[in-house]
C-alpha positions in Angstrom: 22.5 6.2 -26.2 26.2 5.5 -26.6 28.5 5.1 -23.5 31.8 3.7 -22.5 32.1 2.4 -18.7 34.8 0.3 -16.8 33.7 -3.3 -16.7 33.9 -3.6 -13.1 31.8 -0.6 -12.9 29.1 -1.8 -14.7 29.3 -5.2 -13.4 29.3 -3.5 -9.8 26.3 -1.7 -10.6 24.1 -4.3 -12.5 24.6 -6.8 -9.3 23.0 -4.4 -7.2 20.2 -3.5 -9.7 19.9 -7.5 -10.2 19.4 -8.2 -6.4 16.3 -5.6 -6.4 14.7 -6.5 -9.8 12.2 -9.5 -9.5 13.1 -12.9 -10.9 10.0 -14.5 -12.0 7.2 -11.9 -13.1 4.7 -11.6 -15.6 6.1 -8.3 -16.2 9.1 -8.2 -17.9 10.3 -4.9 -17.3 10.2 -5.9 -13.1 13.3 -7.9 -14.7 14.8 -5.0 -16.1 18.1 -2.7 -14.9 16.9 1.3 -16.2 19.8 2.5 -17.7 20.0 6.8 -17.9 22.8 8.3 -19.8 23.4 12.0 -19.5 26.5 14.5 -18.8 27.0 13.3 -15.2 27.6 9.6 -16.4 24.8 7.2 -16.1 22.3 6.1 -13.3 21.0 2.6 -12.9 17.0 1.6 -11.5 15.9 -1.1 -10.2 12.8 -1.8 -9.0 10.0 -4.7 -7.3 7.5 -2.1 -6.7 8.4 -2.8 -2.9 12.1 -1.4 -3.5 13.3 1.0 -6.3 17.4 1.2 -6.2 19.0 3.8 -7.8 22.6 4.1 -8.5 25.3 6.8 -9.8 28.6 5.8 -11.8 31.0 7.7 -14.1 31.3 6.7 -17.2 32.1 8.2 -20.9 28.7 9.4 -22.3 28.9 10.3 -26.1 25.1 10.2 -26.8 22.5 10.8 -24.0 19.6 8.2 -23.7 18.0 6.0 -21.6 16.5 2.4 -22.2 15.5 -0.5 -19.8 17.3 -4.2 -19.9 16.7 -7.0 -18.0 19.1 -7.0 -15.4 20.1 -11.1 -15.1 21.2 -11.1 -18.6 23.0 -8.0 -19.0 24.9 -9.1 -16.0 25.6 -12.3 -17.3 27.0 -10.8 -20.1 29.0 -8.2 -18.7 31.0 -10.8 -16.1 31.8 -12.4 -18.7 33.9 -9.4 -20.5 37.7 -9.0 -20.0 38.2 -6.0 -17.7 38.7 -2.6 -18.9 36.3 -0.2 -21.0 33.1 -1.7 -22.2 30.6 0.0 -24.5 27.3 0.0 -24.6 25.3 0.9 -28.0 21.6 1.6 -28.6 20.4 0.5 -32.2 18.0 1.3 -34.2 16.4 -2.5 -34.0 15.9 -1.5 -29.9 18.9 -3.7 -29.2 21.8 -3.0 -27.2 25.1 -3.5 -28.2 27.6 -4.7 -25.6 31.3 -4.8 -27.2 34.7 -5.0 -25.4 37.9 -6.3 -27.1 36.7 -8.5 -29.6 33.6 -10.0 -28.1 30.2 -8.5 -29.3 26.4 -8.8 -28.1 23.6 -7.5 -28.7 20.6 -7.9 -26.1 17.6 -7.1 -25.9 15.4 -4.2 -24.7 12.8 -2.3 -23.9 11.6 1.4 -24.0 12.7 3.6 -21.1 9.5 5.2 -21.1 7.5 2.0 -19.9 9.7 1.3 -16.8 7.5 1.4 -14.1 8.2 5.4 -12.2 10.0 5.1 -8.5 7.5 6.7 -6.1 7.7 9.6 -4.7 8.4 10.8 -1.1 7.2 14.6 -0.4 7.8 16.8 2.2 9.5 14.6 4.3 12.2 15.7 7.3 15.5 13.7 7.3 18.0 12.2 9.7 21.2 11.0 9.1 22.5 8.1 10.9 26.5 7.5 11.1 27.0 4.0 8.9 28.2 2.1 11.3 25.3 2.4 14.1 22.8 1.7 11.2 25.1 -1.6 10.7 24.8 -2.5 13.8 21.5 -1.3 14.8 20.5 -4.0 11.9 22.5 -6.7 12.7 21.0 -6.9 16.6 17.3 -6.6 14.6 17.3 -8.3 11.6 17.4 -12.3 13.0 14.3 -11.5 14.8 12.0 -10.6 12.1 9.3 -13.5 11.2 9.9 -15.2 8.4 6.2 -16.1 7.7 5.0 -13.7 5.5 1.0 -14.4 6.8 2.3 -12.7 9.9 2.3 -9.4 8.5 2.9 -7.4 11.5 5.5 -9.1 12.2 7.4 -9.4 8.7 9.5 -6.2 9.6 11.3 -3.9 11.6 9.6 -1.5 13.5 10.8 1.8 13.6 10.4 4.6 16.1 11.7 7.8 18.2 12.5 7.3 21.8 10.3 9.4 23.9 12.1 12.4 25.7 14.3 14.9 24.2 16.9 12.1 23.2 17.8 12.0 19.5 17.6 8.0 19.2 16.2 6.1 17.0 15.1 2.3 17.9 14.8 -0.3 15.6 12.4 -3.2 17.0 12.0 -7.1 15.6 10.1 -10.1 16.9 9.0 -13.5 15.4 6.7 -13.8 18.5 9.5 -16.4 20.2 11.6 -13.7 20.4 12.5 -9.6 20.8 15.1 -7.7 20.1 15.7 -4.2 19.7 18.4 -1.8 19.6 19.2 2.0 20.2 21.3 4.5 17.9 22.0 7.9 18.2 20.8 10.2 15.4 21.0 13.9 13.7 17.8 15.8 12.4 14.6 15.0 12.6 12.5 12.2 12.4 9.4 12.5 10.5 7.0 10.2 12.2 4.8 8.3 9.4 1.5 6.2 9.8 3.5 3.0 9.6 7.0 3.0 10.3 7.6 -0.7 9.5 10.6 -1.8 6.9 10.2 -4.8 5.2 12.5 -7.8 5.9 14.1 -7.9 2.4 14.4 -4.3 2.0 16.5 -4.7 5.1 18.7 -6.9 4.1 19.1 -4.7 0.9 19.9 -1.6 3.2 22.3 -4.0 5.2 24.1 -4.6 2.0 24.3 -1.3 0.3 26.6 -0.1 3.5 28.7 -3.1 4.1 31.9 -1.0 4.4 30.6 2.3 3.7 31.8 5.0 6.0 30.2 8.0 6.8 26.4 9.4 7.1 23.3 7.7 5.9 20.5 10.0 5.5 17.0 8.9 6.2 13.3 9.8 5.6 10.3 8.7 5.9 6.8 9.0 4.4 3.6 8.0 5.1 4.2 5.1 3.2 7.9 5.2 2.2 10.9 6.0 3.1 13.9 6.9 1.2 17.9 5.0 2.8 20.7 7.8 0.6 24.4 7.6 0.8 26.4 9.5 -1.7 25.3 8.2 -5.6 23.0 5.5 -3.8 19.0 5.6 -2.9 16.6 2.9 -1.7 12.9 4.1 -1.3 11.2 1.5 0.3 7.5 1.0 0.3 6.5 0.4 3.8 4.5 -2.5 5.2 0.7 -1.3 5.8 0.6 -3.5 9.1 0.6 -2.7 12.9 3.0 -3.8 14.6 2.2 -4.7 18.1 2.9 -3.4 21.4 6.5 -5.2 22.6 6.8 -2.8 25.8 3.9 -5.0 27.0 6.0 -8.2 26.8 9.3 -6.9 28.2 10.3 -8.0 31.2 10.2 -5.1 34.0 12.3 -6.6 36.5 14.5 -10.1 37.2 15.1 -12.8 40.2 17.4 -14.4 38.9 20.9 -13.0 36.7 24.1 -14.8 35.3 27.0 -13.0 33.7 28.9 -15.7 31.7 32.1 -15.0 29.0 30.3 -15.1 25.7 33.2 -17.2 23.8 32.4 -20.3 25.9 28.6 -20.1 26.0 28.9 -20.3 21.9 31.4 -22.8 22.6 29.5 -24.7 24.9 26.0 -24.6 23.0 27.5 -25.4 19.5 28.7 -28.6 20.9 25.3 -29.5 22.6 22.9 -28.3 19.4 24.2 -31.0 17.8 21.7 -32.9 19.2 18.9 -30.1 19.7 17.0 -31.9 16.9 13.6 -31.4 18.2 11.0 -29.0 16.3 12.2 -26.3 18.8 16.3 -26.9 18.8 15.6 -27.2 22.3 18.8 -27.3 25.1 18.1 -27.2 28.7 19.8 -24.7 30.8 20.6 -25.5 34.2 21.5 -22.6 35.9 23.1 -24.8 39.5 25.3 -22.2 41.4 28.2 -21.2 39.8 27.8 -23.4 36.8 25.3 -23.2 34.3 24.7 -26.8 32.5 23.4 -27.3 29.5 22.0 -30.4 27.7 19.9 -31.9 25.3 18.3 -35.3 23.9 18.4 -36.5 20.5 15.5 -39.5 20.1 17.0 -42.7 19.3 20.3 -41.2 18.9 21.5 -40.0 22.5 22.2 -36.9 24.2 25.0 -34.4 24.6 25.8 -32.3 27.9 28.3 -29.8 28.4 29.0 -26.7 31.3 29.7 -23.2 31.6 31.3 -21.4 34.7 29.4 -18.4 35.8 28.8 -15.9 38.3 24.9 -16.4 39.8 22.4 -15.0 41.8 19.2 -16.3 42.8 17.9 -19.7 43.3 18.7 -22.6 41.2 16.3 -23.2 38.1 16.0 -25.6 35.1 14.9 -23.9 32.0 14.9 -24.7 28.3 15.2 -22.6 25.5 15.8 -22.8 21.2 19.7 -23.1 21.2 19.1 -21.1 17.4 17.5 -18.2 18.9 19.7 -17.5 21.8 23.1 -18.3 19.3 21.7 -15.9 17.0 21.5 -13.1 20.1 24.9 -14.1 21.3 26.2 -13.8 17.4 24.7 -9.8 18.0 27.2 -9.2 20.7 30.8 -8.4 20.4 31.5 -8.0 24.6 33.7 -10.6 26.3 30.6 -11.1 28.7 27.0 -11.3 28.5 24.3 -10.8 31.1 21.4 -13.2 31.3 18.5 -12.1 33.3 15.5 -14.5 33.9 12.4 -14.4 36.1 10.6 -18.5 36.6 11.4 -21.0 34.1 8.6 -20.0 32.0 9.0 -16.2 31.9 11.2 -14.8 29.2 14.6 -14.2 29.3 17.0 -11.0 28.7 20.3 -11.4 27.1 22.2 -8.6 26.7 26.1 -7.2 26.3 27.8 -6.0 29.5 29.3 -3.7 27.3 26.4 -2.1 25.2 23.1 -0.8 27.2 21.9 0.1 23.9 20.6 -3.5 23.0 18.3 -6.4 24.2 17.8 -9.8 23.0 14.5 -11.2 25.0 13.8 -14.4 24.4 10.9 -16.9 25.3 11.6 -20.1 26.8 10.8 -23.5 25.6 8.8 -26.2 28.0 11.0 -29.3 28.9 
């Protein structure tokens, strides 16, 4: 193999390989970035096991070939080249030869042939889902997902077809303190697997492969993968073998009490009082007294913080308490100038959702004072 490829290129391409591959492994060539040269240019693997990334780039093939390197160091190495072309060499020792101007390396590798194979998805149908939507679909989801791996069912996103004749897709997350899910509209068809549940990380990985990417993103899944595709990009992701449980079960079905309050100053008014939500729960109490909702919260041996918040109420006064973390990071889902919050008794749990997007619902579950 002997190819010549624009530095930023290849440096673009081995940071995304890098972010799949696993750090610490027994295996070595989990560590490793495979490297295909043919006609087209060159593609670049990556893989865990639980995510396989494959990229497309141009670049100036003179010999065909293929070889695996680990992905860290060849990175490493190539960041630290001068922009412009960069060549990369395959010897006869296995080594690859990195040159560009007058600096020279030579790195070692391994035999293309024992990378471990990407699975394979069959006779799948596919969606596409515009870029943005899939952005934001994530965004209002992702926060949500448990972050203890021992609760498996809950370690993902749940994905799943609205019932009816709508073509919308809803993405579901929940720690088991919180719900949130999210609508978006969809072309094709869905191919409903025996687990439809994406793993945290390969979320965030989808999350960053689109980060200003506009256009379609096409979408299918298996029975126990499913395969993310823009144009020159794939992510299979193998799904999490876990049920996920019933959230229509927890959602509230109707209110007695509702707020609308201008988003700006509730973040505001709640960074300034989590200063001294210090508790194991980040708990603020939420006062909800008329037209003013008050908030405020106790710091042991250190004091107490209090601030207010003008809003428009109905219902009867109540006291409530909820993690300040959980209902900033639903508020930091929302781009609307005002938000809704719709709550039942003071142990019931609570909707928070944008007056300008029906698509969306942050539920959260309150904390006892």
């Amino acid at each position: 193999m002997n190819i010549t490829i624009q530095q930023s290129t290849l440096a673009a391409a081995l940071s995304r390989a890098a972010d799949v591959a696993e750090k610490k492994t027994t295996s070595p060539l989990l560590t490793c970035a495979l490297i295909v040269a043919n006609a087209d240019g060159i593609t670049v693997t990556a893989t865990d096991k639980a995510l396989t990334y494959t990229g497309a780039y141009p670049a100036e093939v003179r010999t065909p070939g293929d070889v695996a390197v680990p992905a860290a160091t060849l990175l490493s190495t190539v960041k630290m080249l001068p922009k412009g072309p960069v060549t990369l060499a395959l010897q006869a020792n296995g080594k690859i030869k990195v040159t560009a101007g007058s600096a020279t390396y030579n790195v070692n590798a391994f035999p293309a042939v024992d990378f471990p194979p990407a699975p394979e998805v069959k006779d799948t149908k596919v969606l596409t889902i515009d870029a943005a939507e899939l952005r934001r679909i994530l965004d209002q989801t992702i926060k949500a997902v448990a972050p203890d791996d021992n609760r498996y069912g809950l370690s993902g996103i749940h994905v799943e077809k609205l019932a009816g004749d709508s073509l919308s897709l809803r993405f579901v997350a929940t720690d088991g303190n919180r719900l949130n899910y999210a609508d978006a509209a969809y072309s094709g068809e869905l191919g409903i697997g025996r687990k439809m549940l994406l793993p945290r990380p390969a979320a965030v990985q989808i999350r960053a492969l689109i980060d200003g990417y506009e256009g379609g993103v096409d979408l299918a899944f298996g029975d126990r993968a499913a395969v993310f595709t823009i144009p020159g990009v794939s992510l299979i992701i193998r799904l999490l073998e876990a049920d996920f449980p019933d959230y229509r079960q927890v959602l509230p079905s109707a209110y007695k009490r509702r707020a609308f309050v201008d988003r700006a100053s509730l973040v505001a008014a709640l960074n300034r009082v989590a200063i001294f939500a210090t508790d194991g729960a980040h708990t603020v109490s939420f006062a909800f007294m008329g037209d003013t909702l008050n908030l405020s919260a106790r710091k042991l041996d250190a004091g107490d913080a209090g601030d207010e918040v003008a809003i428009d109420y109905s219902g009867d006064n109540m006291t409530t308490g909820f993690n300040v973390r959980f209902v900033l990071d639903a508020l930091a889902t929302m781009a609307g100038q005002r938000v809704v919050v719709e709550m039942g008794d003071a142990l019931s749990p609570c909707i928070l959702r944008d007056t300008d997007e029906e698509r969306a619902r942050c539920i959260v579950m309150p904390v006892r004072l």
